[in-house]
LUMVO-840150 format. One record per residue (C-alpha): residue number from 0; residue in one letter; x, y, z. Coordinates in steps of 0.001 Angstrom, whole numbers, plus 500000, padded with zeros to 6 digits. Layout:
residues N
+-----+------+--------+--------+--------+
:  nr : rest :   east :  north :     up :
+-----+------+--------+--------+--------+
: NUM :    A :      X :      Y :      Z :
...
+-----+------+--------+--------+--------+
***
This chain:
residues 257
+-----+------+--------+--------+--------+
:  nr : rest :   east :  north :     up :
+-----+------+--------+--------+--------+
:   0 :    X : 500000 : 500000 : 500000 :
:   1 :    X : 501217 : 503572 : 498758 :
:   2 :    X : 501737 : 506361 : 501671 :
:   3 :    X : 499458 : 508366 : 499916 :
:   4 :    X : 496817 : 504959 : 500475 :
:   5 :    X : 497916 : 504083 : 503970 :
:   6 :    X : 497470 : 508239 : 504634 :
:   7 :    X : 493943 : 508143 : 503548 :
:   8 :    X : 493039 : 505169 : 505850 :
:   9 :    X : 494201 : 506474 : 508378 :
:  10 :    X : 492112 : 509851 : 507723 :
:  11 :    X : 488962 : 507799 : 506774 :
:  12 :    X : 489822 : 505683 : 510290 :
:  13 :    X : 489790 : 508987 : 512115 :
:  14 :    X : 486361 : 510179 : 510101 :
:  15 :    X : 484424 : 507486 : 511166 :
:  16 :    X : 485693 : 507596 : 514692 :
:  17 :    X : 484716 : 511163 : 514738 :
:  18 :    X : 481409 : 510403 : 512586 :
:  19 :    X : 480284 : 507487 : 515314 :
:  20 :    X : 481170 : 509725 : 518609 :
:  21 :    X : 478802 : 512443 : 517223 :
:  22 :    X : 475914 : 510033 : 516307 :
:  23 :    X : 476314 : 508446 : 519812 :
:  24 :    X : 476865 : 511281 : 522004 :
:  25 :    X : 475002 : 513891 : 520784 :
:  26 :    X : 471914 : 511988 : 519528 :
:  27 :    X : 472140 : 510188 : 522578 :
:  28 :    X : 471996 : 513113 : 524952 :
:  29 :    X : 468876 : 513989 : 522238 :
:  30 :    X : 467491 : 510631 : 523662 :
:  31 :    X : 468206 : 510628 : 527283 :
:  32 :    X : 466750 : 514438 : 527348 :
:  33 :    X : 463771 : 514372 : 525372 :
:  34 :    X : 465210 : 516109 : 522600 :
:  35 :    X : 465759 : 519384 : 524749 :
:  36 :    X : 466824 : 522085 : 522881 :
:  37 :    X : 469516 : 523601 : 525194 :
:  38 :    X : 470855 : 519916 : 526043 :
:  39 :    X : 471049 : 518790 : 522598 :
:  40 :    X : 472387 : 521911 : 520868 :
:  41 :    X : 475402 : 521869 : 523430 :
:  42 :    X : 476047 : 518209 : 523158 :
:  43 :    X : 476310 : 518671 : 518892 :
:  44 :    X : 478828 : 521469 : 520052 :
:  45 :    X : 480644 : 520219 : 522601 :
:  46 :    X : 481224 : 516841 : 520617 :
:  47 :    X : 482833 : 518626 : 517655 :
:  48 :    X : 485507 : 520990 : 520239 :
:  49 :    X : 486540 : 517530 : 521803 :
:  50 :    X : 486967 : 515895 : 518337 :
:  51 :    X : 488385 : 518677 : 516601 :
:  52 :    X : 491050 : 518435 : 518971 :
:  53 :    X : 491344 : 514692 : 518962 :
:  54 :    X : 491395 : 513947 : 515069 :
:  55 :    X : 491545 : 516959 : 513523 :
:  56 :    X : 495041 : 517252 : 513188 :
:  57 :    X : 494826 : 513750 : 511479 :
:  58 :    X : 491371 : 514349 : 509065 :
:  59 :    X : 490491 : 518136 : 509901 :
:  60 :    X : 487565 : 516304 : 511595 :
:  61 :    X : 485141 : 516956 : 509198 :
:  62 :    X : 482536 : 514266 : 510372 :
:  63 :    X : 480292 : 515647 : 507731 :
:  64 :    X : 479618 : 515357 : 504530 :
:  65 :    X : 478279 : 518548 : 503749 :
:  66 :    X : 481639 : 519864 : 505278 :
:  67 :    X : 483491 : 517542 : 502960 :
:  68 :    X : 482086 : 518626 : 500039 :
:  69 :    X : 482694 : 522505 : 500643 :
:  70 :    X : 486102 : 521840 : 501285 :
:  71 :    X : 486296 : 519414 : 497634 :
:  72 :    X : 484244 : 522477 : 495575 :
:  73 :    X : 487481 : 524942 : 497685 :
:  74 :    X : 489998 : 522328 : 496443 :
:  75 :    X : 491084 : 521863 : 499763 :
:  76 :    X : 490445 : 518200 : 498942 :
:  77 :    X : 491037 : 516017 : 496278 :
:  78 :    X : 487183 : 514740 : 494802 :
:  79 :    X : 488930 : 511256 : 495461 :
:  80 :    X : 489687 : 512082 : 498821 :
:  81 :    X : 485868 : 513614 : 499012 :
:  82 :    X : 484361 : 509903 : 498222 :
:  83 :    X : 486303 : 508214 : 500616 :
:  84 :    X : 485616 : 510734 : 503601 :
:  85 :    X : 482139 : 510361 : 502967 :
:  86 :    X : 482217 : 506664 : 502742 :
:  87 :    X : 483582 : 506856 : 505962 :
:  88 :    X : 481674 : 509003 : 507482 :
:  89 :    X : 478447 : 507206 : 506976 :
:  90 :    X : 480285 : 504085 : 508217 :
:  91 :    X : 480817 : 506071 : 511474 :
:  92 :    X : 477131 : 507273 : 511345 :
:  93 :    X : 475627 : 503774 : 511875 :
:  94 :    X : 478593 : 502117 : 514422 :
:  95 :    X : 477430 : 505374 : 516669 :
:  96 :    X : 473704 : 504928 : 515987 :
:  97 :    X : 473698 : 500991 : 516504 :
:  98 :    X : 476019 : 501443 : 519438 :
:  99 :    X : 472845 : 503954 : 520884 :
: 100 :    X : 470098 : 501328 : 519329 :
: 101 :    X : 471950 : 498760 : 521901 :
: 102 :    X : 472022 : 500548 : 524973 :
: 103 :    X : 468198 : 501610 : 524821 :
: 104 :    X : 467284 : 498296 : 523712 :
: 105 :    X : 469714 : 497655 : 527515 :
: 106 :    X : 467832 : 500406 : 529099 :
: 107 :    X : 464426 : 499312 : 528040 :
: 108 :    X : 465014 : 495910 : 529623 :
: 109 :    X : 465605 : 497655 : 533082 :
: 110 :    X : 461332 : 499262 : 532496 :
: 111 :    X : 462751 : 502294 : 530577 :
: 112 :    X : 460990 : 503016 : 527601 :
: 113 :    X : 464175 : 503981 : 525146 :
: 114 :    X : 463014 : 502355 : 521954 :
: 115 :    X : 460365 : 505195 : 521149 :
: 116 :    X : 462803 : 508085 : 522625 :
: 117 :    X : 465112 : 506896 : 520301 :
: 118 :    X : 463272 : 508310 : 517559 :
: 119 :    X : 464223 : 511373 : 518391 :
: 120 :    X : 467781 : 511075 : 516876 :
: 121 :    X : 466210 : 511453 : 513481 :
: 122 :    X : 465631 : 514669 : 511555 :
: 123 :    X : 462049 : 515348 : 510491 :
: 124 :    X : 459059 : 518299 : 509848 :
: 125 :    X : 457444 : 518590 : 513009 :
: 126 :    X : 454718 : 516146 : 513690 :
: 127 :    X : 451345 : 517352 : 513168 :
: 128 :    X : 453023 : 519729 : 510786 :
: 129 :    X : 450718 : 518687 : 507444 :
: 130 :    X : 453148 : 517273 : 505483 :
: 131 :    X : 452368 : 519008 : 502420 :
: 132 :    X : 454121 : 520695 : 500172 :
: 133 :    X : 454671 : 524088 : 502401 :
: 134 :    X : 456193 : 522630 : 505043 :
: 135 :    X : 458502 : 520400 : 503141 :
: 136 :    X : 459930 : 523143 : 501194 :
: 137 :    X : 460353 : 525181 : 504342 :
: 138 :    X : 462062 : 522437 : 505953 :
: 139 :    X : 464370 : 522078 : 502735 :
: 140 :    X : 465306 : 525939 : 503014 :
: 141 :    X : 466010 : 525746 : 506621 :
: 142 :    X : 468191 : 522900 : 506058 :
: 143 :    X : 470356 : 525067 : 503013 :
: 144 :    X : 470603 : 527883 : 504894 :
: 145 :    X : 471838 : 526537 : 508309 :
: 146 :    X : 474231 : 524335 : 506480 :
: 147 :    X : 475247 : 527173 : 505019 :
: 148 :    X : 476285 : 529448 : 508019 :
: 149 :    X : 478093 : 526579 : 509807 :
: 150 :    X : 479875 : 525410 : 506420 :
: 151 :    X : 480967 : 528620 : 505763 :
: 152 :    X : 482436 : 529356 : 509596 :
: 153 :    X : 484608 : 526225 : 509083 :
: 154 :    X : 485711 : 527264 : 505680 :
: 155 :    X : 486846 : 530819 : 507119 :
: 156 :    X : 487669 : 529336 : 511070 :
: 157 :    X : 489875 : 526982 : 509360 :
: 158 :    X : 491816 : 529250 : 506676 :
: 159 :    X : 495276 : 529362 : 507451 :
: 160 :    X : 496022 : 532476 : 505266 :
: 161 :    X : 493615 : 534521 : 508236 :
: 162 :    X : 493859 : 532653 : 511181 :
: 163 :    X : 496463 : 530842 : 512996 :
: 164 :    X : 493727 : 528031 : 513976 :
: 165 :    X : 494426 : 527357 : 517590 :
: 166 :    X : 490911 : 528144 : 518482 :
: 167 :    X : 489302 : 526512 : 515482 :
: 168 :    X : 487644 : 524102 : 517217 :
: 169 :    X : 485729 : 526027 : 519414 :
: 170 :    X : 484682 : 528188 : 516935 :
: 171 :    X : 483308 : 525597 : 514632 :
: 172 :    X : 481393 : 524147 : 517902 :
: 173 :    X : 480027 : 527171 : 518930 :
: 174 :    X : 478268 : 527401 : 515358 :
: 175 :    X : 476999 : 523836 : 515138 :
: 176 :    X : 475267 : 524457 : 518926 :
: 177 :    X : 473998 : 527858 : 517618 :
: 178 :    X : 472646 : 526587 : 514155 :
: 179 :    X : 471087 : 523500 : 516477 :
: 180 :    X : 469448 : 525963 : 518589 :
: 181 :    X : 467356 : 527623 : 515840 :
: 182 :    X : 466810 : 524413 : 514114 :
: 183 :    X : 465659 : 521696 : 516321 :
: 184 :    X : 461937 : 523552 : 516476 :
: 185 :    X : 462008 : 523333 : 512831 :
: 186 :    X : 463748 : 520346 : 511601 :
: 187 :    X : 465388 : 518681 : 513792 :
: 188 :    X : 468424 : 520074 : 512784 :
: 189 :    X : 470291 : 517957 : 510189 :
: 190 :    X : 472723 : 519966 : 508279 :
: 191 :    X : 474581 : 516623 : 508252 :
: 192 :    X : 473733 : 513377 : 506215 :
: 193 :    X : 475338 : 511324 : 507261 :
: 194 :    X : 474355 : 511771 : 510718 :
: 195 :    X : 470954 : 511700 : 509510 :
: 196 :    X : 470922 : 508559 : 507468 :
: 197 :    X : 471330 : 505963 : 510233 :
: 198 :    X : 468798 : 507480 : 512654 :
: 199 :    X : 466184 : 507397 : 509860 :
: 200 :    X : 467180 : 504120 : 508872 :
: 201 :    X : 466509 : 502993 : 512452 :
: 202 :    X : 463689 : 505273 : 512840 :
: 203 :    X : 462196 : 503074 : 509985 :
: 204 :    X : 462871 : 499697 : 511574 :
: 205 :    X : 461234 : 501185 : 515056 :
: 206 :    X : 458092 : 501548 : 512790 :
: 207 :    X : 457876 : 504888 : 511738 :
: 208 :    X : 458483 : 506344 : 508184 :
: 209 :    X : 458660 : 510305 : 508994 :
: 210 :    X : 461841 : 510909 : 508748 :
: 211 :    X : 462741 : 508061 : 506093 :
: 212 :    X : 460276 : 509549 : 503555 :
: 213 :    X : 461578 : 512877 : 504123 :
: 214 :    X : 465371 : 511421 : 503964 :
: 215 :    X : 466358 : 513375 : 500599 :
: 216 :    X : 465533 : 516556 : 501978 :
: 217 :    X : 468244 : 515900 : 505020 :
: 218 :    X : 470589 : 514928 : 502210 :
: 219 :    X : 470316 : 516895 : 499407 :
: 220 :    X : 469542 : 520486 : 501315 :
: 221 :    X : 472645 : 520067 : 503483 :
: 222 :    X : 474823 : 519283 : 500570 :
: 223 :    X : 472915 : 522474 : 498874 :
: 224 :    X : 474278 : 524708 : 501490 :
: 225 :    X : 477656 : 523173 : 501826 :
: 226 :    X : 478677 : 523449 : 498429 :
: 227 :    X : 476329 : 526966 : 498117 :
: 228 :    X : 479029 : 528087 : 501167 :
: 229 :    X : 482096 : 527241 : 499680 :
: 230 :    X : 481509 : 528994 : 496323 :
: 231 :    X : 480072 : 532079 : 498180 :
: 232 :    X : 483646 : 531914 : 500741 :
: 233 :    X : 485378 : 531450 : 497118 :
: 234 :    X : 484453 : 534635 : 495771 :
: 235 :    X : 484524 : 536877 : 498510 :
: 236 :    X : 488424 : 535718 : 499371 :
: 237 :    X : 489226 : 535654 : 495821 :
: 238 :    X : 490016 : 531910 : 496068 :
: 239 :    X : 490978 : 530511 : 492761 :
: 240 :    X : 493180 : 527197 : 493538 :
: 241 :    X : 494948 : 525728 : 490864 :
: 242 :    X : 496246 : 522536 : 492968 :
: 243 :    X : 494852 : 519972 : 495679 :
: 244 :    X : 497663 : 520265 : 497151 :
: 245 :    X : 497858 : 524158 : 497311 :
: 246 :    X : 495457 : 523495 : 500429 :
: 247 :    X : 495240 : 520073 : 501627 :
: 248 :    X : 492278 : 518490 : 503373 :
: 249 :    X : 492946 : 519570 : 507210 :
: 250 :    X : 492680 : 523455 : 505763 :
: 251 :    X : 496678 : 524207 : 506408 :
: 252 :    X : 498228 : 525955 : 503708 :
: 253 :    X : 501863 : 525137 : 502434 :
: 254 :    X : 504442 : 527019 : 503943 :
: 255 :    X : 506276 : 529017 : 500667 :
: 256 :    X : 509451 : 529935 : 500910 :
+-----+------+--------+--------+--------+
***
C-alpha cells in the first residue's frame, strides 16, 4: 500500500471515529433528554471541540459530509479524497447509531421506555406539521441555509492564510450548537447526512416512516448549502486554487518559501 493509500486510511479511520462519537453522544443526549433544545444543541457542540482536537490534526475532523464537500468544491480536497471521507463518514454514522440502538434496547430491559425516545435522533418536519408541500419546502430551506452558516464558519475558522487556527475548534462548535438551537423547532436540525441517514434508517425499523420519507431533503439540502458556502467563501476571498495540494484536506496551507 502507497503512503498516499495508507494516509487516507488512516484519515477515513479517524472520520468514522469522529462520525460514530457524534451520532452516539450527541443523539444520545437527544434521547436521554427528550430532545431538549439547550441539552442537545450543546452536546452537537461540545462533541465537535473535543473531536476537533482529537482527530483533527489527522482528518480536519470533518465528520460531515456537507463539510466535505465545501472543502472538495474549495479544492482543499482532492474529489477522490471527498468519496472516501464520505464513505467513511456514513460508516461512522451507523457504528454510533447501533452502538445507541443497543444501549436503549439495555435500558428498556431495566422498564425504561428507550426504543420510542430513540426516535428522536432522526431529523424530520414537526409532527402534526401537514406534510404538504409548504412545510417540506420550508424544511428544505432551513436545512440550506443553516448548512450554510456553519459550512461557511469552518471554511473561514479553518483558513490558514487569516487565522492561525488554535481556536478553530471552538469556533466551529460554537456554530453547530447555535445553528442547532434555531433548528431543532424546525427540523430537527440535520445539516449533516450522514448523521441523519442511520437514525432514519433505524427510525424506519422502530416503525415509523417520517423521517425516512423525508430522507432526501436531510441529504440533498445540506449538501445544497455546503457546496452553496464554499463557492460564496470562494468569491469573497478571491480563492481561485489551481492545485489539491495548494490546500490540503485539514485546511493548512503550504508554507512558501
Amino acid at each position: 500500500m502507497t503512503d498516499w493509500k495508507k494516509g487516507l486510511l488512516k484519515k477515513c479511520i479517524a472520520e468514522c471515529i469522529g462520525t460514530a462519537v457524534l451520532t452516539l453522544v450527541a443523539c444520545g443526549v437527544a434521547v436521554w433528554t427528550n430532545a431538549d433544545p439547550v441539552a442537545t444543541s450543546l452536546a452537537f457542540g461540545l462533541v465537535i471541540v473535543a473531536m476537533a482536537y482529537s482527530i483533527g490534526n489527522i482528518s480536519g475532523c470533518h465528520i460531515n459530509p456537507a463539510v466535505s464537500l465545501g472543502c472538495a468544491i474549495s479544492k482543499r480536497m482532492s474529489w477522490k479524497e471527498f468519496g472516501a471521507y464520505v464513505g467513511a463518514q456514513v460508516v461512522g454514522a451507523f457504528i454510533g447509531s447501533f452502538l445507541l440502538a443497543a444501549f436503549c434496547v439495555s435500558f428498556e430491559s431495566l422498564g425504561g421506555n428507550a426504543i420510542q425516545t430513540l426516535l428522536l435522533t432522526a431529523s424530520g418536519v414537526e409532527e402534526g406539521a401537514d406534510p404538504n408541500a409548504t412545510s417540506i419546502v420550508v424544511a428544505f430551506v432551513v436545512e440550506i441555509v443553516l448548512t450554510f452558516i456553519f459550512v461557511i464558519c469552518v471554511l473561514g475558522a479553518t483558513d490558514k492564510r487569516y487565522h492561525k487556527g488554535a481556536n478553530a475548534g471552538i469556533i466551529i462548535g460554537l456554530a453547530l450548537c447555535l445553528v442547532h438551537l434555531i433548528g431543532l423547532g424546525f427540523t430537527g436540525t440535520s445539516v449533516n447526512p450522514a448523521r441523519s441517514l442511520a437514525p432514519a434508517i433505524l427510525e424506519l425499523i422502530g416503525g415509523s416512516t417520517t423521517s425516512a420519507s423525508q430522507l432526501y431533503i436531510w441529504i440533498i439540502a445540506p449538501l445544497v448549502g455546503g457546496a452553496c458556502a464554499a463557492l460564496v467563501y470562494n468569491v469573497l476571498t478571491g480563492v481561485k486554487m489551481k492545485k489539491d495540494k495548494d490546500l490540503p484536506v485539514d485546511g493548512k496551507l503550504e508554507e512558501k518559501n
